[in-house]
C-alpha distance (Angstrom), angle and dihedral (degrees) to the residues before:
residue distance angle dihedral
X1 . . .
X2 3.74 . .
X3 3.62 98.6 .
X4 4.20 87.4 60.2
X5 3.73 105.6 32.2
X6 3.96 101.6 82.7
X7 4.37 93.5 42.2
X8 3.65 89.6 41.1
X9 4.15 94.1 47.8
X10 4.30 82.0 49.1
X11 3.57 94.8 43.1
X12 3.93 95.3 47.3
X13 4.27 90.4 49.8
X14 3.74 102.0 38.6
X15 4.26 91.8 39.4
X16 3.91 78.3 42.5
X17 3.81 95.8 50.7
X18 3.72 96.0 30.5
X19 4.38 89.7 58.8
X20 4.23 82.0 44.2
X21 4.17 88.6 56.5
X22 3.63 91.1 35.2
X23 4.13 93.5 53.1
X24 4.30 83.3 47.1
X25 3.06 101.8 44.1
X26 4.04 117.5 114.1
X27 3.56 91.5 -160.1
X28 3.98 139.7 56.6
X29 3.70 118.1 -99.8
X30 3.98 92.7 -116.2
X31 4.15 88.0 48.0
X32 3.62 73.3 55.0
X33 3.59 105.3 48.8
X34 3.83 80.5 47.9
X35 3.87 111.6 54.1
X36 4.33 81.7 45.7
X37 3.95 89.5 62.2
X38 4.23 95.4 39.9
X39 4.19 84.9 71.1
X40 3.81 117.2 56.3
X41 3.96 96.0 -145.6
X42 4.18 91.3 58.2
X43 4.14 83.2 36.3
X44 3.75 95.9 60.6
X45 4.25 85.1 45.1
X46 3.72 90.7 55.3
X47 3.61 96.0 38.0
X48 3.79 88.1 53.4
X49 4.12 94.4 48.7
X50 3.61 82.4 49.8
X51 4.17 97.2 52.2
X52 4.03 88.6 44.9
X53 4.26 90.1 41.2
X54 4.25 75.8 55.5
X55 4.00 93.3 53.5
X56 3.26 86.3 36.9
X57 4.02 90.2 51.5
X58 3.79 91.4 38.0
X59 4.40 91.1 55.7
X60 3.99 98.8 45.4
X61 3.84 86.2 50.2
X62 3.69 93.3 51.2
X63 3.85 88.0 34.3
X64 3.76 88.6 54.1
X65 4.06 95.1 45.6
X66 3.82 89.7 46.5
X67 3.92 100.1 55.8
X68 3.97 82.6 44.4
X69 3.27 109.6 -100.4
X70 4.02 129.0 127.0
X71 3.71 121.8 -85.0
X72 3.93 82.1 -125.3
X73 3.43 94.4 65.7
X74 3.65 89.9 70.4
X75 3.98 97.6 60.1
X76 3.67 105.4 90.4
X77 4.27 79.8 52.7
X78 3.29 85.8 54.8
X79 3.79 106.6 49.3
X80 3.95 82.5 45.5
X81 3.55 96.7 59.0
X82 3.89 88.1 38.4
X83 4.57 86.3 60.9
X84 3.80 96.2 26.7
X85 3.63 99.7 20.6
X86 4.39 99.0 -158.1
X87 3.35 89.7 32.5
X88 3.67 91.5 73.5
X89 3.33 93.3 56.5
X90 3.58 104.8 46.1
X91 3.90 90.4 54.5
X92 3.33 82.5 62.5
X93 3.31 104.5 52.6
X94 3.90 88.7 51.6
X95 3.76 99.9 43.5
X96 3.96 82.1 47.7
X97 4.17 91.2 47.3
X98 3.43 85.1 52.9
X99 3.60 104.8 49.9
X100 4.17 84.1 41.1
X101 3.93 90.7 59.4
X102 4.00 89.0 40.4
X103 3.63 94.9 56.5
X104 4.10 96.2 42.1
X105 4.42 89.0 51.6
X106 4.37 83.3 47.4
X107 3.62 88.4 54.3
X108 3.81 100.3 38.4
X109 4.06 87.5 55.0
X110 4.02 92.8 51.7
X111 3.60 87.7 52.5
């Protein structure tokens, strides 16, 4: 439970907050997306979230590839992180956790 209880804590208040924002907000999300990029200052915010959602991108796919499974199996991840940017990520993390403690109980019951 260790290896999930920190991403799934961030990914239940930020997905939490981000729906709250979302069901508030008096304008779409790509309106959104939109007015950020027409200033520089929020530009070079968004254009940073979007070089760390990258690395972020880049890691789970060699993450994924390195415990053996298919580069495909990081896409939804990936489209995620491309809408909700840390989101992506996070999920990850969890699903990952989770498949991490799974593995460690199979192996302690073949012992």
């Amino acid at each position: 439970m260790k290896f999930v209880a920190l991403p799934l804590t961030a990914l239940i208040a930020f997905a939490g907050y981000t729906v709250s924002v979302m069901l508030q907000a008096e304008q779409s999300l790509l309106d959104f997306g939109i007015s950020l990029m027409s200033r520089p200052d929020t530009a070079q915010v968004v254009i940073d979230l979007y070089l760390l959602a990258t690395l972020a991108g880049i890691w789970m796919y060699q993450d994924a590839r390195k415990r053996g499974q298919s580069g495909w199996s990081v896409i939804p991840y990936l489209l995620v992180t491309a809408i909700f940017v840390s989101v992506g990520p996070l999920l990850y993390l969890v699903v990952r956790g989770l498949q991490r403690r799974k593995n460690s109980i199979d192996a302690t019951q073949q012992a």
